[in-house]
C-alpha positions in Angstrom: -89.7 -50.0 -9.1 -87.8 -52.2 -7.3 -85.3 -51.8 -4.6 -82.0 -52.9 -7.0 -83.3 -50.4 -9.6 -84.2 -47.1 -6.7 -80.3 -47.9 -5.3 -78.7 -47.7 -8.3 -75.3 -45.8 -8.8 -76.8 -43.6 -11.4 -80.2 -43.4 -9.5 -78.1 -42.2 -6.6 -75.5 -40.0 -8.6 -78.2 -37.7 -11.0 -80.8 -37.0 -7.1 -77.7 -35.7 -5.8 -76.7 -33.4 -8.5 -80.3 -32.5 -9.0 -80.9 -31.7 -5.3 -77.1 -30.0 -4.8 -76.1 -28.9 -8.3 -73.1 -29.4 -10.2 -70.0 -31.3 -7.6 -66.7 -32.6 -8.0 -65.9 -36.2 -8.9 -64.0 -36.7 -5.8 -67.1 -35.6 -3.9 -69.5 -37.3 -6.0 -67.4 -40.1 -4.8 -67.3 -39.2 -0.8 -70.9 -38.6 -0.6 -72.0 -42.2 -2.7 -69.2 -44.1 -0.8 -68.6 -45.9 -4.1 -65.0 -46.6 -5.2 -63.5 -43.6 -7.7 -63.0 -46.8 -10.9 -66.7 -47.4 -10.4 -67.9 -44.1 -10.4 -65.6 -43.1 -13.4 -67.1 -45.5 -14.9 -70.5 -45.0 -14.2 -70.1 -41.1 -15.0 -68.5 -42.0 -18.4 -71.6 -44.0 -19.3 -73.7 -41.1 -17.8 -71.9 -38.4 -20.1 -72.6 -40.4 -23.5 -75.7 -40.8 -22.6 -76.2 -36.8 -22.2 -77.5 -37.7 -18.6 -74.7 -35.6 -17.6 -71.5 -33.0 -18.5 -68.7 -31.6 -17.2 -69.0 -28.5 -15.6 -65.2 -27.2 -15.1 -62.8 -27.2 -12.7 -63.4 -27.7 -8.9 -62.3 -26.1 -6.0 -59.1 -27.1 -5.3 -58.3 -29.6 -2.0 -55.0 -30.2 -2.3 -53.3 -31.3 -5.3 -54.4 -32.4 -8.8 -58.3 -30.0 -9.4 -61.5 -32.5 -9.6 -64.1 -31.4 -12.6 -67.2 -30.1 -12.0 -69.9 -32.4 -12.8 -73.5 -31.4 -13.7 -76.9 -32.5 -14.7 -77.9 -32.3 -18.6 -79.0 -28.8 -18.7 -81.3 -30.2 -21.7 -83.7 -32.0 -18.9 -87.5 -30.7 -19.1 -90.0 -32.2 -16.5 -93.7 -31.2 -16.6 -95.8 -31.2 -13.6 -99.7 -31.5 -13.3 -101.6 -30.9 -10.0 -105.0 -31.6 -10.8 -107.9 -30.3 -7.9 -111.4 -30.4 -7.8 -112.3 -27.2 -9.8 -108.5 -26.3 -11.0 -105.6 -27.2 -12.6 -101.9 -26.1 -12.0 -99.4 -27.3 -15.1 -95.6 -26.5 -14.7 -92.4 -27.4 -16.5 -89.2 -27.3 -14.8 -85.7 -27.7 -15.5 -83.3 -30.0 -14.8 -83.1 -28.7 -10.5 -86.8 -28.6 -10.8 -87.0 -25.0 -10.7 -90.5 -23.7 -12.8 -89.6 -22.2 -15.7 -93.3 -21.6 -16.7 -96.8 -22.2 -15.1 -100.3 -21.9 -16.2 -103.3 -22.5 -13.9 -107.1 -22.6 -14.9 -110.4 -24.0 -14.2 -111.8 -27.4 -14.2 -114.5 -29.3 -13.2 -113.1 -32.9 -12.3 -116.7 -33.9 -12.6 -116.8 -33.5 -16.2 -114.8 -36.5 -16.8 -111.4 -38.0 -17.4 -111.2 -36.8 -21.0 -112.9 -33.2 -20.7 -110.1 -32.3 -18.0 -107.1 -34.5 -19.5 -107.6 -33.0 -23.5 -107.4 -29.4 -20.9 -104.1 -30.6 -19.6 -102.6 -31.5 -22.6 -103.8 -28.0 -24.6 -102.2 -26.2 -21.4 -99.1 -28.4 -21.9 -98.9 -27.7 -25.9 -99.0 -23.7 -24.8 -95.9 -24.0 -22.6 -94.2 -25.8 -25.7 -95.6 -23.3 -27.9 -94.3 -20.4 -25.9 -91.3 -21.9 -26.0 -91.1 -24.0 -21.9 -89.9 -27.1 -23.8 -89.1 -28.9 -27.2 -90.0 -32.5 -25.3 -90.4 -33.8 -22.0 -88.1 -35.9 -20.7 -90.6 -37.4 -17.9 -94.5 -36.1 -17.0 -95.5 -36.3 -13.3 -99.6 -36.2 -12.4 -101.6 -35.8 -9.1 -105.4 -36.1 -8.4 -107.8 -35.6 -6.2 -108.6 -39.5 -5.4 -107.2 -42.5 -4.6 -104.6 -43.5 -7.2 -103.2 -47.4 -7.7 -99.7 -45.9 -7.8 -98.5 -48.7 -9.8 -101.1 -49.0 -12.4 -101.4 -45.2 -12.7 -105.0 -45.0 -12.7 -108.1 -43.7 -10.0 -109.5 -46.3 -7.9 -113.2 -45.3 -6.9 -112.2 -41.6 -6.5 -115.5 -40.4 -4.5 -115.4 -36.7 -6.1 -114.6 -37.6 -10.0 -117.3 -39.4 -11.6 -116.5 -40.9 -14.7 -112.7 -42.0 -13.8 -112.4 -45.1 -11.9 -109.8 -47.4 -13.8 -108.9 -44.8 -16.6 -105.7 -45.6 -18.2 -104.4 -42.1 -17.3 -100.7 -42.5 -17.0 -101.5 -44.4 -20.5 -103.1 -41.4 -22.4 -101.1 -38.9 -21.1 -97.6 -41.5 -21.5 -99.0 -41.9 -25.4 -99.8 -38.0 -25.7 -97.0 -36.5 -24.9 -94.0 -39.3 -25.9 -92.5 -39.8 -22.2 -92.7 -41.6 -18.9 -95.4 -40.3 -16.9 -96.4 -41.2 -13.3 -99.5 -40.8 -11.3 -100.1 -40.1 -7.8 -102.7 -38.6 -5.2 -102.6 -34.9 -4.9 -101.9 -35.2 -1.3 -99.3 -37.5 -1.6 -97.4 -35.1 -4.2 -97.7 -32.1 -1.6 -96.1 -34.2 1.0 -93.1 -34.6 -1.6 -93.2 -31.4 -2.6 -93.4 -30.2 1.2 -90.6 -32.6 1.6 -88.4 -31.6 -1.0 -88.2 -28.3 -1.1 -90.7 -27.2 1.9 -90.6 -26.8 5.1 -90.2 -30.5 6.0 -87.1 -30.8 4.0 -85.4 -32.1 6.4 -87.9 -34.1 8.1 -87.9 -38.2 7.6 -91.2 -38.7 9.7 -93.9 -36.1 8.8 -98.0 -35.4 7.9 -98.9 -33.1 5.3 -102.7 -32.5 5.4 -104.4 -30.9 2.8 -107.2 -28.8 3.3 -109.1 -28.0 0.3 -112.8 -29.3 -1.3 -111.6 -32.7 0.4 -109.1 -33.8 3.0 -106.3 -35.8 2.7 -103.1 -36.7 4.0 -100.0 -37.5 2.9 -98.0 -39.6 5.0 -93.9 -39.0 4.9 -92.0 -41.7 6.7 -88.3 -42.8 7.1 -87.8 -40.2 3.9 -91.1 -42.1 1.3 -94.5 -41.8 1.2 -96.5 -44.5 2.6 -99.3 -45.3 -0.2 -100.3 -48.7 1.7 -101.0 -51.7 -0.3 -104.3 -49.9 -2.5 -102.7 -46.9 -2.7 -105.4 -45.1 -0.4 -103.3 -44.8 2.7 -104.3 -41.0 4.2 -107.5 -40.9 3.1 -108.8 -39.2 6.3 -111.2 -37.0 5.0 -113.4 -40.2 5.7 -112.8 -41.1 8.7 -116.1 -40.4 10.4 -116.1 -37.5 13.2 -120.0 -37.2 14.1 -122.2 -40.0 13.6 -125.3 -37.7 13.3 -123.4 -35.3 10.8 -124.1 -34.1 7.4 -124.0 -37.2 4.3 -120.8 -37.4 2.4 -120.0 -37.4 -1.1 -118.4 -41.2 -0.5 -121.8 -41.9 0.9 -121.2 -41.9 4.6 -122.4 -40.2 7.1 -120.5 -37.6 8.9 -117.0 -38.1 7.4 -114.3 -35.1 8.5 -114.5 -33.8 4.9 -118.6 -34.0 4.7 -118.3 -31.5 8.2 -115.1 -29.5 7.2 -114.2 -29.5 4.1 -114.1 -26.4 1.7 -117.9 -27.3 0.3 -118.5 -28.1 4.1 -117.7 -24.7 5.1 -119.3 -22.7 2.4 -122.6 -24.7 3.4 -122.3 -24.0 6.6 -121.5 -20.0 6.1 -124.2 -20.2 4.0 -126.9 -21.5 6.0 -125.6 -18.9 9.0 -126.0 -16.2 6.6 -128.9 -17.1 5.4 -130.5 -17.4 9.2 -129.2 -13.7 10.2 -126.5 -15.0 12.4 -123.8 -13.3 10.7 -124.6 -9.9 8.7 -120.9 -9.9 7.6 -121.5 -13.1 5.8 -125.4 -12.2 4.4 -123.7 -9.1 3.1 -120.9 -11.0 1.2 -124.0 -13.4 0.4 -125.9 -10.9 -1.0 -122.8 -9.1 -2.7 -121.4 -12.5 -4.7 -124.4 -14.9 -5.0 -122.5 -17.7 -2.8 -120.3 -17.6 -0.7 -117.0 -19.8 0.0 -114.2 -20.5 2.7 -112.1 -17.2 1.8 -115.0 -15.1 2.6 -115.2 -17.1 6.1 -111.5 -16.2 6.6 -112.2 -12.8 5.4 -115.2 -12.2 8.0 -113.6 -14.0 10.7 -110.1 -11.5 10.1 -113.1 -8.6 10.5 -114.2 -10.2 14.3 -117.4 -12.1 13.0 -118.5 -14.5 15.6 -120.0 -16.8 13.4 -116.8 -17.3 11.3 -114.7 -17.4 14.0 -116.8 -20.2 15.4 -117.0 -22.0 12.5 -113.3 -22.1 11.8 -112.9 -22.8 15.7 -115.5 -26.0 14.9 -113.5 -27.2 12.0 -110.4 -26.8 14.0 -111.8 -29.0 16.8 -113.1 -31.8 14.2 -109.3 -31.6 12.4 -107.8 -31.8 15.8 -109.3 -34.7 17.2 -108.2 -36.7 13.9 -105.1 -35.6 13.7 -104.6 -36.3 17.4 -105.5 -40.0 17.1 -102.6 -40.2 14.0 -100.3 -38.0 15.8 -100.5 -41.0 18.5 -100.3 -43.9 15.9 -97.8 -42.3 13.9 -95.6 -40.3 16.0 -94.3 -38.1 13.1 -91.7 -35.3 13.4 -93.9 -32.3 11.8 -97.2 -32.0 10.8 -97.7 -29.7 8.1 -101.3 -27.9 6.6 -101.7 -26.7 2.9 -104.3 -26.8 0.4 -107.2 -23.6 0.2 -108.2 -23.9 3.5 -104.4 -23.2 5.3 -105.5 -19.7 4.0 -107.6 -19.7 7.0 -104.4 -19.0 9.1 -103.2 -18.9 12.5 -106.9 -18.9 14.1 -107.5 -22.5 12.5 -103.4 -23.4 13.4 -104.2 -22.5 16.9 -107.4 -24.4 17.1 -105.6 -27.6 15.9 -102.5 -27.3 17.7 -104.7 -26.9 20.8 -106.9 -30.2 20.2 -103.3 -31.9 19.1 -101.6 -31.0 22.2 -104.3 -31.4 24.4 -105.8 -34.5 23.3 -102.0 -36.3 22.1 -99.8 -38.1 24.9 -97.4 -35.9 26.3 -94.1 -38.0 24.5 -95.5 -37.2 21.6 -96.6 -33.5 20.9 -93.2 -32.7 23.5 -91.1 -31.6 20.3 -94.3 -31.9 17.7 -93.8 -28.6 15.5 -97.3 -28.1 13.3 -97.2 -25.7 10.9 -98.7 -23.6 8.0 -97.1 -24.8 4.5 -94.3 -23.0 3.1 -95.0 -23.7 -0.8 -98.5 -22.7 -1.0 -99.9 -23.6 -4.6 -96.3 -25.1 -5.2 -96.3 -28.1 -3.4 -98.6 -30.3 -5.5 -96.6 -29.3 -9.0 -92.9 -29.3 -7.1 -93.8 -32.8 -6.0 -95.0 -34.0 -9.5 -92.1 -32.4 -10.9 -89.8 -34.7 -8.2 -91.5 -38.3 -8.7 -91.5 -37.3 -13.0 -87.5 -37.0 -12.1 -87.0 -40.0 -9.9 -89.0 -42.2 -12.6 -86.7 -40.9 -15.3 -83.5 -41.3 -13.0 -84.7 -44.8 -12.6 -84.3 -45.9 -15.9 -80.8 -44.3 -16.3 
């Protein structure tokens, strides 16, 4: 997408009535700067094109009443936020508001096909129960680096089986629309960004904390992908040279020490070694044990989940510090499974951030719990489905 095509006038004209709902020609025309022949114009296209409608009258300002104009209520987007062992599918309407959702278990290990032929019988539900008739545009994220233009994985460490897959391809094919493809993370941070608590924020992190790590990184209002499309993969960067192997085949890699798998190992092995009878008793209760029950043990004083949390803390910390001092962003923002961990894991990396950051940057440096929860991922596929559909207006 080039920069002529993302600045077009209907580009800019169908984002603002999706993000601000139905306006007046006259402020269609303030807010785009445009001249009022030009934008007729461009609306009149727009309207026989069923991109757009009138909405009624305006507001009056003085004089002659402006019309109301509105986005096609007809405008379905579906969103897919694919995770290591689940799946989240949503279709929204035309102000990307979810008008249904379905959610169930995968195994991203099982293959590209096993897990995509899951997202498209989850997709044929929500047109069955009547969501949509068609979708106008189909947004994806996964867990792994994505070549953003290609819209396929590119060596994904965690899902075997899918380097290179033509997945914007299959699904484009499947389902009869334009489809993008993106990294989970980078999706949060759009999401986050959109309609989260970094909405107004041009310069932010969003870090996901889930089986892996990533982060998405939000600057002057985009999401910097880097030239590979593997930008805020920091769930690699390495954090202790003598730590546990990774799944990317490292050693000591944030995710291979923190990560949800990380921390059920680790809970584990203390529960196993009778350093935590709150944990062996959850152990013995379930049959494993994973990062909730941590968070559940540590909310009932356990000293062993506390200090694990506090040890994960101090590894995110110390990463985050170093990219909070190359990056000096706005906001940092924590989602994915593991924000569920709370405010003892927020203050542990707010005190590594602050501690270990130079003063001019952490001065103003908010960092926070997401807002969106589960919602982030699907909101921000449901936003870059829109833009690529807006695009080809």
């Amino acid at each position: 997408m080039g920069e002529a095509v993302a600045d077009s006038l209907a580009y800019r004209v169908l984002c603002l009535l999706r993000e601000h709902g139905a306006l007046s020609r006259a402020e269609l025309a303030d807010r785009l700067a445009v001249p009022r022949a030009r934008l007729l114009g461009e609306l009149g296209r727009l309207t026989a094109a069923d991109q757009v409608r009138e909405a009624g009258p305006a507001a009056s300002r003085g004089g002659r009443r402006s019309t109301l104009i509105e986005l096609s209520p007809a405008y379905r987007f579906g969103a897919v936020d694919l995770g290591a062992t689940s799946v989240r599918v949503e279709v929204c309407d035309r102000g990307l508001e979810p008008l249904a959702a379905v959610e169930q278990a995968v195994d991203i290990r099982s293959g590209p096909r096993p897990v995509l032929k899951v997202v498209s019988e989850l997709l044929g539900k929500l047109r069955a129960d009547g969501a949509f008739r068609q979708l106008d545009g189909l947004g994806v994220g996964l867990p792994g680096p994505v070549s953003f233009r290609d819209g396929v994985p590119v060596s994904p460490p965690i899902m075997p089986g899918w380097d290179g897959f033509p997945v914007r391809e299959l699904l484009a094919h499947e389902h009869n629309c334009p489809v993008v493809v993106d990294n989970d993370v980078n999706i949060m941070a759009i999401g986050e960004g959109y309609g989260g608590v970094a909405r107004s924020v041009e310069d932010f992190l969003y870090l996901k904390l889930g089986t892996g790590i990533g982060c998405g990184i939000h600057l002057g209002g985009r999401v910097f992908r880097g030239k590979d499309g593997c930008a805020g993969d920091i769930g690699h960067i390495q954090v202790d040279p003598n730590g546990p192997v990774c799944a990317c085949g490292n050693t000591g890699c944030l995710e291979a020490v923190f990560g949800g798998a990380a921390l059920a190992r680790d809970a584990t092995a203390a529960a196993r070694a009778g350093r935590s009878p709150v944990l062996a008793e959850r152990l013995a209760a379930a049959g494993a044990l994973s990062a909730y029950d941590v968070g559940q043990a540590a909310a009932a004083g356990d000293p062993t989940a506390i200090g694990l949390i506090r040890a994960g803390g101090t590894a995110l910390g110390t990463v985050l510090a170093g990219l909070v001092s190359f990056a000096n962003p706005s906001m940092i923002v924590i989602g994915g499974g593991l924000a569920g961990l709370g405010h003892r894991l927020l203050a542990e990396v707010r005190a590594v951030v602050y501690s270990r950051s130079l003063p001019l940057a952490t001065g103003n440096l908010p960092l926070v719990l997401s807002e969106l929860g589960d919602r982030a991922g699907t909101l921000g596929a449901a936003r870059l489905a829109s833009d690529l559909v807006f695009h080809q207006a």
